[in-house]
N, C-alpha and C positions, 0 to 999 in steps of 0.2 A: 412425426417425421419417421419415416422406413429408412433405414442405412441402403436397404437394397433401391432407394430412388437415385440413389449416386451413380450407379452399374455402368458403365461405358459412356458417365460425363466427362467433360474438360472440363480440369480443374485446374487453377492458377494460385497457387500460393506465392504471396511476397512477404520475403524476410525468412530466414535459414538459423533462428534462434530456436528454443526450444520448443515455441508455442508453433513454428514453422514447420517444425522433425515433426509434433503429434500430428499435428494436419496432414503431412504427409504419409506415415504410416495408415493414419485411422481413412484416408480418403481411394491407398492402394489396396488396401485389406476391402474395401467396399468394391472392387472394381471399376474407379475411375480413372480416367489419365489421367494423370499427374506432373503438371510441371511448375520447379519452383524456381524463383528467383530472388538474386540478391544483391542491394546496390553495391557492396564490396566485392573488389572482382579478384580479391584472396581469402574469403572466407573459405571455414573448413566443411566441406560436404562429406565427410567420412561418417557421419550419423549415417546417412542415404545411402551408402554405396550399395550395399543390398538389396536397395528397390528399386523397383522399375520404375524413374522417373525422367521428367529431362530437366536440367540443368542448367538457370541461365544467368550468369556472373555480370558482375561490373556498370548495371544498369536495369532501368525496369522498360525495353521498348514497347511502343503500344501494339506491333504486331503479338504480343503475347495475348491481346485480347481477341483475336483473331479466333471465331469456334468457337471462346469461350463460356461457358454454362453457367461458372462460379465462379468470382475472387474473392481468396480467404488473407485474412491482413495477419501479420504477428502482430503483438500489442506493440511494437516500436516503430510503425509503420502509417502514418497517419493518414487520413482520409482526407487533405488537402495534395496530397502528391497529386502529379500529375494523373498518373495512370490511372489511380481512382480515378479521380474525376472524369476522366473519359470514361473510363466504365460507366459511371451515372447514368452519362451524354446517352451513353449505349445504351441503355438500363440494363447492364450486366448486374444480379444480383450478387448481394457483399454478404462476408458474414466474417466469424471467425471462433476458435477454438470454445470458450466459453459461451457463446450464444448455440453453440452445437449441442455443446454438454448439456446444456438445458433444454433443448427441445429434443434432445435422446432421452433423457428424464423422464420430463414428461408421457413421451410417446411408448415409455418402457414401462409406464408407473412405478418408476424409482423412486426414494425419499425416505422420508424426509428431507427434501434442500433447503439450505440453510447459505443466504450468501451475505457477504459482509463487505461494503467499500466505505470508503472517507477519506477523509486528504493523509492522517496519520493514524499509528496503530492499527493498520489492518493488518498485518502478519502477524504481531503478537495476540492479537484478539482474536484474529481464526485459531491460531494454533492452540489457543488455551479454550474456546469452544471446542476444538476435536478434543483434547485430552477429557476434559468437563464429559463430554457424550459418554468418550470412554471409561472414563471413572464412574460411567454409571452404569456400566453393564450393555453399551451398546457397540455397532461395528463401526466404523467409521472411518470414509475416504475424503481425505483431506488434497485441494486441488485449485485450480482458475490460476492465478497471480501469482500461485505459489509453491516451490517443490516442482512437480513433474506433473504437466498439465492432464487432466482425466480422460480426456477427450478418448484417447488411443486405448484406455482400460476400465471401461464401462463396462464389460463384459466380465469382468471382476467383484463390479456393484451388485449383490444378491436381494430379493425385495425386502425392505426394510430397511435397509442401513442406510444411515446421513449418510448424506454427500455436503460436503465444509466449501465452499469456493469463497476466496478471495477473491473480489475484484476493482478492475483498477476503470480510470478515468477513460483511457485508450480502451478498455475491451467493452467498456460501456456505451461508447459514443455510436458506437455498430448496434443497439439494442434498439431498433428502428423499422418498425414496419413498410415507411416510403420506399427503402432500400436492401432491407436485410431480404437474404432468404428464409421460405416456410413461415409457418404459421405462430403469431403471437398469442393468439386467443389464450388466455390463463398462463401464461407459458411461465409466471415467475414465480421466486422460491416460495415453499410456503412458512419463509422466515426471511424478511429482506432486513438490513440493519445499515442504516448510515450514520457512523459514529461520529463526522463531523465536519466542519466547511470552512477549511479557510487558504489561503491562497495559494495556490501552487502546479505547477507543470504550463505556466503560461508563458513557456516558450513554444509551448505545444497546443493550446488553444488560446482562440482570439483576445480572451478574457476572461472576470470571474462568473460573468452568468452563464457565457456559452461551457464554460469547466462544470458549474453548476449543475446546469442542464442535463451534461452527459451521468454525473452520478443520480442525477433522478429518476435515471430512466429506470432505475434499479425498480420503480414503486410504480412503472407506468400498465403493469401488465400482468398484474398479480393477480391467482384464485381468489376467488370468494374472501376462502376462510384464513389468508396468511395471514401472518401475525408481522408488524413492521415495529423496528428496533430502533429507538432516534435517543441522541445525546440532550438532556432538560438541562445541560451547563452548555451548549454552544448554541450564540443567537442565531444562528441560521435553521439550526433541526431544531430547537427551540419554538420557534416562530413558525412552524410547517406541520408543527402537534397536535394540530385541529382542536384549542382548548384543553388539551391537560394541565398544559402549563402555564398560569396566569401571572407571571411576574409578568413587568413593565423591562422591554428590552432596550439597551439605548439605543438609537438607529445606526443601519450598518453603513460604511462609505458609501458615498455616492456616485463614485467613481463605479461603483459595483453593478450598479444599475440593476440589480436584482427584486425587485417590488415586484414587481407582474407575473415573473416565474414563482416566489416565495406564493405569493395569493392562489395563483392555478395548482401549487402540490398541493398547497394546503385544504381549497377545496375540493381537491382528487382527494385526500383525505378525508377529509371530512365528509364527502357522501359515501364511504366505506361501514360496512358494521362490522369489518372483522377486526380481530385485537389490534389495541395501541400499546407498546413497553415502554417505558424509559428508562433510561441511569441516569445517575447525579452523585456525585461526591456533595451536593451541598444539603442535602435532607431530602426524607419523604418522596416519594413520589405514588399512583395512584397505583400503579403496576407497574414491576418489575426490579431492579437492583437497584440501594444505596447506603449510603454513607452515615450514616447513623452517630455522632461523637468520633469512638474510635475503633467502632464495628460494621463491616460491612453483612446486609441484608440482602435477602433476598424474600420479596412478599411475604416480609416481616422475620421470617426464620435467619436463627444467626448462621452465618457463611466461615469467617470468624474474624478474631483481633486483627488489627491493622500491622500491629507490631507482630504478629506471624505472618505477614508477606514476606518473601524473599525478595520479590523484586524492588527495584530501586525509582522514588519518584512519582509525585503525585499521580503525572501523567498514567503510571501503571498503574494504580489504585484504579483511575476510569479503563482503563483496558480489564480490570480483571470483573469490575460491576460490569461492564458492555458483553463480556462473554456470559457473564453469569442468567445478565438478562436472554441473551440470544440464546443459550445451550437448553436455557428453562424451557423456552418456549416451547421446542423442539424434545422435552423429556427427561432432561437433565435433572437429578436429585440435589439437593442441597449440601448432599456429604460427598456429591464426587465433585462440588464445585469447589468443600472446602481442601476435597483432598489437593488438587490442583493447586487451588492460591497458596496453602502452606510449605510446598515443595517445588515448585514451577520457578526457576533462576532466570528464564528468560532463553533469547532464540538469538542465534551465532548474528554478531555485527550491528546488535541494542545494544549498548549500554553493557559490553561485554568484559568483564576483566580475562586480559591475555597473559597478564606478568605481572606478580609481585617481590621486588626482586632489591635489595642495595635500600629497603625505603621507598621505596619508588612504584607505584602502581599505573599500569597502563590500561586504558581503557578505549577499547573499540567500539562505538557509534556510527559507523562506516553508513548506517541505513540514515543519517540523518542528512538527505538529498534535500534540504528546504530550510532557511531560515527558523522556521516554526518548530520543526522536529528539532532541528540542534538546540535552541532553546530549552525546549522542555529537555534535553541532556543536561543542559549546564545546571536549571534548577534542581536536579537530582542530587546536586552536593549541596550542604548547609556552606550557607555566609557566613563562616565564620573566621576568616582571615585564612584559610588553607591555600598553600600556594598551588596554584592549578594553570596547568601548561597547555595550552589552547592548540590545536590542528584544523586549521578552518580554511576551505578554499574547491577545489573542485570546477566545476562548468556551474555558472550562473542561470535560473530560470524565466529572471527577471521577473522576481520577486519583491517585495519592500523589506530593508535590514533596518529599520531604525532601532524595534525593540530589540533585536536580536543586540545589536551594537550598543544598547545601554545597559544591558545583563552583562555584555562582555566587560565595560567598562569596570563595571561593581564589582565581578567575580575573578575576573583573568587576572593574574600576574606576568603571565606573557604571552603574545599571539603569535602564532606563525603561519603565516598565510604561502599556501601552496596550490600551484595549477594555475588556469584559468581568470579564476578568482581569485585570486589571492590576494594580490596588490589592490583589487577594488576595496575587499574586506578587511583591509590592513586600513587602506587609508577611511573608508566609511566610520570604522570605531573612533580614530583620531580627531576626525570630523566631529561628531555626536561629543567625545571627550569636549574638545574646546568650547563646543556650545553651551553643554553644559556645566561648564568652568571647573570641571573635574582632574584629577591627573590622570593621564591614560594608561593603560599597563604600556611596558616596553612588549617592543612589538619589531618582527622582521619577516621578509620577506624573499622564500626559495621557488626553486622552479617547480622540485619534484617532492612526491612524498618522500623519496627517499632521504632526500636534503633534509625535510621539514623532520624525520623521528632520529636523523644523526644529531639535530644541534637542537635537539628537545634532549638526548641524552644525555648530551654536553651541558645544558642549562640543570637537570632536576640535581634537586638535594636530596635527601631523605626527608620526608614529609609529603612529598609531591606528589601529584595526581597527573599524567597526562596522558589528557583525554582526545580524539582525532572524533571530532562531530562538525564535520563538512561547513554545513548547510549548502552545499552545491551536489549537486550528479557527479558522478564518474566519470561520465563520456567524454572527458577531454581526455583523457588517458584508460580508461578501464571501459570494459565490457560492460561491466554493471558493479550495482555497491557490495555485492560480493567478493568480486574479486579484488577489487581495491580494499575491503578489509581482511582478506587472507592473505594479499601483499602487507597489510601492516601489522598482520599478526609475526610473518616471516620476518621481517624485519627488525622485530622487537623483541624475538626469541634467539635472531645471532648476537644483537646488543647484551641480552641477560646470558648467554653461554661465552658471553667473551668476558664479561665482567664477575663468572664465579671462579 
């Protein structure tokens, strides 16, 4: 792909988020029209004001398609809207930021690309592949899903240097030759890594195969010689490993209706000869990172003691073997992967401590948008009678809380259900309690966060842990899980300046 093919196109951007600003710069710097739109008719367009674009609030009407060449989606933007779908009708071709960034790549012979999705850990996994690259002497721009998208600063990218993208479920589902613009031929990284499958954003697709599906695509379209990155502890990239991995899996719900897609990657795999890696926290594997007793490996070489992690929680353990595997691939040395693991604390709004203050330790987990995610928060503290003050609530994705609700049961001393969700997940864990004839922790239920970290203040003693790990989205109140945990960081810092 030429950028100079863009030159006096119509172009349509929907959604005025970040991934919406790069499209828009990277699409006016090429010379095309440019107009964006956005279903909120007060979002802030003061990114744009500087370019030449047009402007269209409050709705997406279909005369926008009118002339048009391209529509480019932000990732929050999904391809059952209307307006897509007329485009289709039209066969207006789609695309979006990170499918760009990859066939600029490509057609630049930039790289090594190196991209990483799954349902959890993909930000902390990219981030610790960029640092891993870096601690080994390489340049590395880190981008897709995360930080400030690449799109608009390729031109930055010099030959040789990774490119790190993160990507997610929505910028994936666009990675379609029926409908995408340009050319897929080899188009994909030459390190793809799916760290892992399991439920989530299915308020946003139909289901878990059609969710499925879109992260596959990551491996639909790759050179020869890429190297592909899969989790040997999740039965889903487990079962898709074309034979490396011979344990016996138990079979996944049926409700998932996944068999026919698991068979087709797996035989897309399997008639591949270029590398397979895996990780495993549980032993051994043929190539790539694991867990060893209580050392992590890397193609046998030690990375180091588990008790030099900084970070907190099993869960990190497989994030830091999944970058060790992915960074290798790609050039990574095994002293800049232990330099990382032994000093890498982890990335704003994981598993974040904000306050230690009166006894009392607060902890931000804001990024855990999913039952599953909050979970593996909660297991990051030992069982061992610590009283730990629960923040759990947000916009639901309708997802399954059982497990989530029998962790809470064992571990929480108190719940406080806030937003959206809140009263669901208040009453859910109650439910699971009586089933299981257990006592419930005491448990209440407010509107806002702000409610939910006033009368978490008023409940901690010294000893106490509280932690704000969702398992819902933002979007009932916040732009995204950022800003709802920089709201709870504020929050918890007038609490500890009023109390010293």
């Amino acid at each position: 792909m030429d950028v100079a093919e863009f030159a006096g196109k119509h172009i349509v951007i929907l959604g005025l988020a970040r991934q919406g600003q790069a499209l828009a710069r990277f699409f006016v710097a090429a010379g095309a029209h440019v107009t964006v739109s956005d279903a909120s008719p007060a979002v802030a367009a003061t990114q744009l004001r500087d370019l030449p674009v047009r402007t269209v609030l409050g709705g997406h009407p279909f005369s926008l398609l009118d002339a048009c060449d391209l529509l480019c989606l932000s990732g929050g933007v999904p391809p059952q809207l209307d307006i897509v779908q007329e485009a289709m009708r039209r066969q207006i071709p789609l695309s979006n930021d990170s499918l760009l960034t990859l066939q600029l790549a490509k057609a630049q012979g930039l790289g090594p690309v190196l991209a990483i999705t799954g349902s959890s850990g993909k930000t902390t996994t990219t981030t610790l592949v960029g640092m891993m690259l870096e601690a080994s002497g390489k340049t590395v721009h880190v981008g897709g899903n995360i930080g400030t998208p690449l799109l608009d600063r390729m031109d930055r990218v010099a030959q040789g240097d990774a490119i790190v993208l993160e990507l997610s479920s929505f910028q994936l589902e666009l990675f379609d030759p029926r409908w995408a613009w340009g050319s897929f031929e080899a188009l994909g990284p030459q390190v793809a890594a799916i760290l892992n499958l399991t439920p989530n954003h299915l308020d946003r697709h139909p289901d878990m195969a059609a969710y499925a599906a879109a992260k596959f695509n990551l491996l639909r379209h790759l050179p020869p010689e890429a190297t592909v990155v899969l989790n040997a502890d999740d039965p889903v990239t487990r079962r898709v490993a074309s034979g490396e991995w011979r344990v016996g899996d138990p079979p996944l719900p049926s409700t998932w209706a996944m068999d026919a897609l698991l068979e087709e990657v797996q035989s897309l795999l399997a008639g591949r000869h270029s590398p397979l890696a895996l990780f495993s926290r549980r032993g051994p594997v043929v190539r790539g990172a694991w867990l060893e007793g209580d050392t992590l490996l890397y193609q046998g070489a030690s990375i180091c003691r588990r008790g030099d992690v900084k970070l907190r929680g099993d869960h990190n353990v497989s994030n830091l073997l999944a970058a060790s595997a992915i960074s290798g691939a790609a050039g990574a040395t095994v002293e800049g992967m232990a330099a990382v693991a032994r000093t890498f604390t982890g990335v704003p709004h994981r598993l974040e401590v904000v306050a230690e203050a009166n006894g009392v330790t607060w902890i931000n987990d804001s990024i855990a948008t999913s039952p599953e995610r909050a979970l593996a928060g909660l297991r990051s503290f030992a069982d061992d009678g610590q009283t730990l003050i629960l923040l759990a609530g947000g916009k639901d994705k309708n997802l399954p809380w059982d497990t989530f609700a029998d962790e809470v049961a064992a571990r929480v001393s108190f719940l406080i259900g806030f937003g959206h969700a809140g009263p669901m997940i208040v009453e859910k864990i109650q439910e699971r309690s009586a089933f299981l004839r257990q006592a419930a922790p005491s448990t209440a239920v407010v509107q806002r966060l702000d409610d939910a970290v006033a009368l978490a203040a008023r409940a901690a003693v010294p000893g106490t842990i509280v932690l704000l790990s969702p398992g819902g989205t933002s979007f009932d109140a916040y732009r995204d899980f950022e800003e709802r945990g920089e709201h709870f960081r504020r929050l918890v810092q007038q609490i500890v300046c009023h109390s010293i």
